[in-house]
C-alpha positions as CSV (number, residue, x, y, z in Angstrom):
1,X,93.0,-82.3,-1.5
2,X,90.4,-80.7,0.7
3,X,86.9,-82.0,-0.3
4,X,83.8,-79.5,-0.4
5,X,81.3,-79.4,2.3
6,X,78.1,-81.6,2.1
7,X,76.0,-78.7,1.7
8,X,78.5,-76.7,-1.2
9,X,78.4,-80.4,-3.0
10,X,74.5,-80.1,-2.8
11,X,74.3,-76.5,-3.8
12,X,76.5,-77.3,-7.1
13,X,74.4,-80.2,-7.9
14,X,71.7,-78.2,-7.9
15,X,73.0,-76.2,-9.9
16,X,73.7,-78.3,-12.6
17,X,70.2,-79.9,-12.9
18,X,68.9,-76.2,-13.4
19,X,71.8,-75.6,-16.2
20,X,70.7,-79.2,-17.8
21,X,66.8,-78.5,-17.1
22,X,67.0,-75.1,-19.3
23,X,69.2,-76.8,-21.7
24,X,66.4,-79.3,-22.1
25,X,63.8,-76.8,-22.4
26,X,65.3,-75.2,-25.0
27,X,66.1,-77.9,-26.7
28,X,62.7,-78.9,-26.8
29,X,61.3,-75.5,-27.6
30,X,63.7,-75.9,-31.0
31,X,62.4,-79.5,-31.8
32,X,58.9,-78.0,-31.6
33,X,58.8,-76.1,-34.8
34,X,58.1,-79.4,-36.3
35,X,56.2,-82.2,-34.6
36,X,55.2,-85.1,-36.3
37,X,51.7,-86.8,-34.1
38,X,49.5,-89.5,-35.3
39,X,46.4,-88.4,-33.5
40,X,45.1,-85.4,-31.0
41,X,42.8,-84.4,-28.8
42,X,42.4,-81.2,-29.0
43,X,39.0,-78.4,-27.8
44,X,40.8,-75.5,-30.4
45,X,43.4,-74.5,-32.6
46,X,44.1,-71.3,-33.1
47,X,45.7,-70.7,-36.7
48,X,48.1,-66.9,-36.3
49,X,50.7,-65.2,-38.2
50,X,54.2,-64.7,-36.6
51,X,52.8,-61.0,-35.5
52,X,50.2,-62.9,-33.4
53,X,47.2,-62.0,-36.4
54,X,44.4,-64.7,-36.1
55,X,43.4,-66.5,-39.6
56,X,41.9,-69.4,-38.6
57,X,40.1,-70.9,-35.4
58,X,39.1,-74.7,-35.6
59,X,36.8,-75.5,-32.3
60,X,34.2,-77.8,-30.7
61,X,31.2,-75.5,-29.6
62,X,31.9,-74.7,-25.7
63,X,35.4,-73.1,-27.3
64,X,33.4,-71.6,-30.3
65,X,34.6,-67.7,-30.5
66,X,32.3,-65.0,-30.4
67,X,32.5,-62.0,-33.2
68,X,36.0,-61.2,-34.1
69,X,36.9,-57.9,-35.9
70,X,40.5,-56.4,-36.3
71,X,41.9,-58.4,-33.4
72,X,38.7,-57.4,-31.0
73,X,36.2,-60.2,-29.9
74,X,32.8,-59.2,-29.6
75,X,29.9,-61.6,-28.2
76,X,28.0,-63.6,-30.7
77,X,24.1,-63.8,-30.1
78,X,23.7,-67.1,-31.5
79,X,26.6,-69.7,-32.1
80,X,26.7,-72.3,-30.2
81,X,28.1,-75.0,-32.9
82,X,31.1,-76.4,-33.9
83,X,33.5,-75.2,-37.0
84,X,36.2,-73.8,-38.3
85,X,36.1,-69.8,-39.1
86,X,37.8,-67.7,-41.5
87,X,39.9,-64.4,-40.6
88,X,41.3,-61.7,-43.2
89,X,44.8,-60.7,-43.0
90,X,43.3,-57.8,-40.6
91,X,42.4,-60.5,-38.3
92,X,38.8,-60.1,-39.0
93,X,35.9,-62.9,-39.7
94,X,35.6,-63.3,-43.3
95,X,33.3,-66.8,-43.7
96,X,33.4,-70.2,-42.1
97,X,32.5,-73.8,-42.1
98,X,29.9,-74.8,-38.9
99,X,28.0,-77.5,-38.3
100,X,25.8,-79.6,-35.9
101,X,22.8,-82.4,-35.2
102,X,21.2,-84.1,-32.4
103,X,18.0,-86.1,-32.0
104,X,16.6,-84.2,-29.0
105,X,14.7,-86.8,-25.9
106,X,11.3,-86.2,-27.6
107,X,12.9,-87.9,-31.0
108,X,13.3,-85.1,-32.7
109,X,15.9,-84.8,-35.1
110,X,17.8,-81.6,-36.3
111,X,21.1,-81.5,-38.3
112,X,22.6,-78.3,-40.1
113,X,25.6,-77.5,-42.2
114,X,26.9,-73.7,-43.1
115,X,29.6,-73.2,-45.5
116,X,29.8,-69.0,-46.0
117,X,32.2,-66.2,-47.2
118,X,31.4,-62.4,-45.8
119,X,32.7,-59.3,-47.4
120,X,34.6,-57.0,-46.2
121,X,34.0,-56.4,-42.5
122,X,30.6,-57.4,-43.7
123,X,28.2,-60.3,-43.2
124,X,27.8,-63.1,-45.9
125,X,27.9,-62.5,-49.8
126,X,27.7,-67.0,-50.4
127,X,26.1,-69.3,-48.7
128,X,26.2,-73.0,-49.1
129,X,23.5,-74.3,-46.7
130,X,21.6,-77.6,-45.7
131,X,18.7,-77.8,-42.8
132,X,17.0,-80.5,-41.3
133,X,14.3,-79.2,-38.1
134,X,12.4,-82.2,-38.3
135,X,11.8,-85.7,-40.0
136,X,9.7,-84.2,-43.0
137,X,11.1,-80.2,-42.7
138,X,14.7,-80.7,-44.7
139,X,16.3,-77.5,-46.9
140,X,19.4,-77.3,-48.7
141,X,20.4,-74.2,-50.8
142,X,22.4,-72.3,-52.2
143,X,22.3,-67.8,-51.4
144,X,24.0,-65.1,-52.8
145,X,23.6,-61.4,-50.8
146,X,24.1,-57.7,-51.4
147,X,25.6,-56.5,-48.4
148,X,26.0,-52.4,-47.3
149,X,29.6,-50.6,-47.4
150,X,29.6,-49.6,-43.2
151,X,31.7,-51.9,-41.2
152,X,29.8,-53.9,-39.1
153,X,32.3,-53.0,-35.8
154,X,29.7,-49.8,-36.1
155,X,27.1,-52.6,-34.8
156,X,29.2,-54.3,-32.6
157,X,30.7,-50.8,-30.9
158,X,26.9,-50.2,-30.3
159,X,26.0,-53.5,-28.2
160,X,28.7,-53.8,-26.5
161,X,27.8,-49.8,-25.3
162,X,24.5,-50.8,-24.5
163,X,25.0,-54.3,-22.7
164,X,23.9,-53.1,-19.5
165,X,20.8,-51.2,-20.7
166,X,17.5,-52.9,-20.7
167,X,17.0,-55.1,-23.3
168,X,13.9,-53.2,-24.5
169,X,16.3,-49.8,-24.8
170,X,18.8,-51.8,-26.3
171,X,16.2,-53.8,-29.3
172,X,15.4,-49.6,-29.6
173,X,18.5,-49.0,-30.1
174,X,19.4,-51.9,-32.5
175,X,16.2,-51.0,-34.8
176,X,17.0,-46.9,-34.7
177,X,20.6,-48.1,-36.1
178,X,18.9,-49.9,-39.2
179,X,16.6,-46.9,-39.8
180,X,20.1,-45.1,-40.5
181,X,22.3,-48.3,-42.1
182,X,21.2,-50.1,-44.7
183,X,20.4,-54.0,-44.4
184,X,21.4,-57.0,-46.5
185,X,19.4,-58.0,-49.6
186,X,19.1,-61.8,-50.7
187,X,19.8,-61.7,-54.9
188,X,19.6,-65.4,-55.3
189,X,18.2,-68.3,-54.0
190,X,19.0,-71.9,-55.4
191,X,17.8,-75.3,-53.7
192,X,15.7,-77.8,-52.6
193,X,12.5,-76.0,-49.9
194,X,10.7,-77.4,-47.1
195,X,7.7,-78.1,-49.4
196,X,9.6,-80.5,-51.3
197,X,9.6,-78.2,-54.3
198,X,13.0,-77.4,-55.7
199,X,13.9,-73.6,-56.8
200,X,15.9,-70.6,-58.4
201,X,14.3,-67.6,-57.5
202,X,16.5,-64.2,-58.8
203,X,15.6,-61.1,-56.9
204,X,15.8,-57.3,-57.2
205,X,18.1,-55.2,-55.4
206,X,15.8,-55.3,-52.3
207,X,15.3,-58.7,-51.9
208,X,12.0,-58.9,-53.5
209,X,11.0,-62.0,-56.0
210,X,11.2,-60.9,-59.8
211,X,11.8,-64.2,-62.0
212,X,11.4,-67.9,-60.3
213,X,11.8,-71.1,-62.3
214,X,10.4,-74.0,-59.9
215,X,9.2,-77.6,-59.9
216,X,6.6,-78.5,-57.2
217,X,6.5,-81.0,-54.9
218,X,4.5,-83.1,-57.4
219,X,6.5,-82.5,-60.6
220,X,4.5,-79.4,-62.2
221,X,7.1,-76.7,-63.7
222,X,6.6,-73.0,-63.4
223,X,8.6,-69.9,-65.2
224,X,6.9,-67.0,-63.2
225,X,7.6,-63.0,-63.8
226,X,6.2,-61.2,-60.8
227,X,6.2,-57.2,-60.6
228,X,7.8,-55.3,-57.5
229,X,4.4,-55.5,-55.3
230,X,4.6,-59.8,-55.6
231,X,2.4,-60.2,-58.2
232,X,2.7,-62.8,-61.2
233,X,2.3,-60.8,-64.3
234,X,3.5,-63.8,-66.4
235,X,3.7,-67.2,-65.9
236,X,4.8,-71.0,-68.4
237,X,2.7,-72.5,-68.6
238,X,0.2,-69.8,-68.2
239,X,-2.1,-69.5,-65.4
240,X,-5.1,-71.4,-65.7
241,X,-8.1,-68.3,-65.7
């Protein structure tokens, strides 16, 4: 029997690891529908439906995403902490969970949890909330918002046409957009305030003060009814004249 030539033997080999390699791959790719790990390292997870639909992002803050709404990612001005974010079945932000504290090389201390749920396509309707800025500046509270109907891609279509512009034209644009779109309007405020006094404070439909049961720093109660200009019209136990 003839035998093959050196370099036909080597070609079939070769072959053969490429057949076994793909078999191994594929193999693999089945087995990892289900992976059992005792611990990872990981920067972010990216929680998706089957059609690719983001629900859920879990990240340290480098990997933190920006603004996401139907699908799109827009820039965020301001986070730059760690969490895990919400995402409707739309694939658009709907709340989160974020977090972070660091005693800066001056000594001071800062530390800040936000646990929050947004309407739709909207900012935040609850907010669970604690704030520390310094030793003696702490807050922790609970909010509850009115927020307007428009979708806030209108906002986001807006400065991302305007990121080249300068930023004076586009703070001139952002402000002529709120003269034409409502705002959000705090209608509750529950918690403990930087002035050591704790607090429920139920507002009017524009944010504004009407009925605030507190306890002050130093123990004195107050049931205060104020009118829509600020003022206390009422107050247990009545104002001292």
């Amino acid at each position: 029997m003839k035998m093959p030539s050196y370099p036909r033997l080597l070609a079939v080999y070769s072959g053969l690891l490429t057949v076994a390699f793909v078999a191994m791959m594929l193999m693999g790719a089945v087995q990892l529908h289900k992976v059992k790990l005792e611990e990872i390292d990981v920067q972010r997870i990216n929680i998706v439906e089957p059609d690719g639909t983001v629900r859920m992002i879990i990240s340290n803050t480098a990997r933190a995403p920006g603004i996401i709404l139907r699908g799109k990612e827009y820039p965020h001005p301001n986070r730059k902490s760690a969490g895990l974010l919400f995402y409707n079945d739309e694939g658009t932000e709907n709340g989160g969970l974020i977090f972070d504290g660091a005693r800066s090389k001056d000594g001071k201390v800062s530390s800040h949890g936000h646990l929050s749920f947004d309407g739709y396509e909207q900012d935040q309707t609850m907010v669970i909330e604690a704030d520390q800025d310094a030793t003696d500046d702490k807050s922790s509270y609970m909010a509850v918002y009115d927020q307007p109907a428009y979708s806030l891609q209108e906002l986001m279509a807006l400065l991302d046409r305007n990121r080249s512009l300068p930023r004076d034209e586009q703070q001139a644009a952002i402000k002529q957009f709120f003269k034409d779109h409502p705002q959000s309007a705090s209608r509750l405020v529950l918690g403990r305030l930087p002035d050591h006094s704790s607090q429920l404070a139920l507002k009017d439909a524009q944010g504004r003060n009407r009925i605030v049961i507190k306890v002050a720093a130093d123990g004195t109660p107050a049931l205060q009814f104020i009118d829509a200009d600020g003022k206390i019209i009422d107050q247990l136990p009545p104002i001292q004249r």
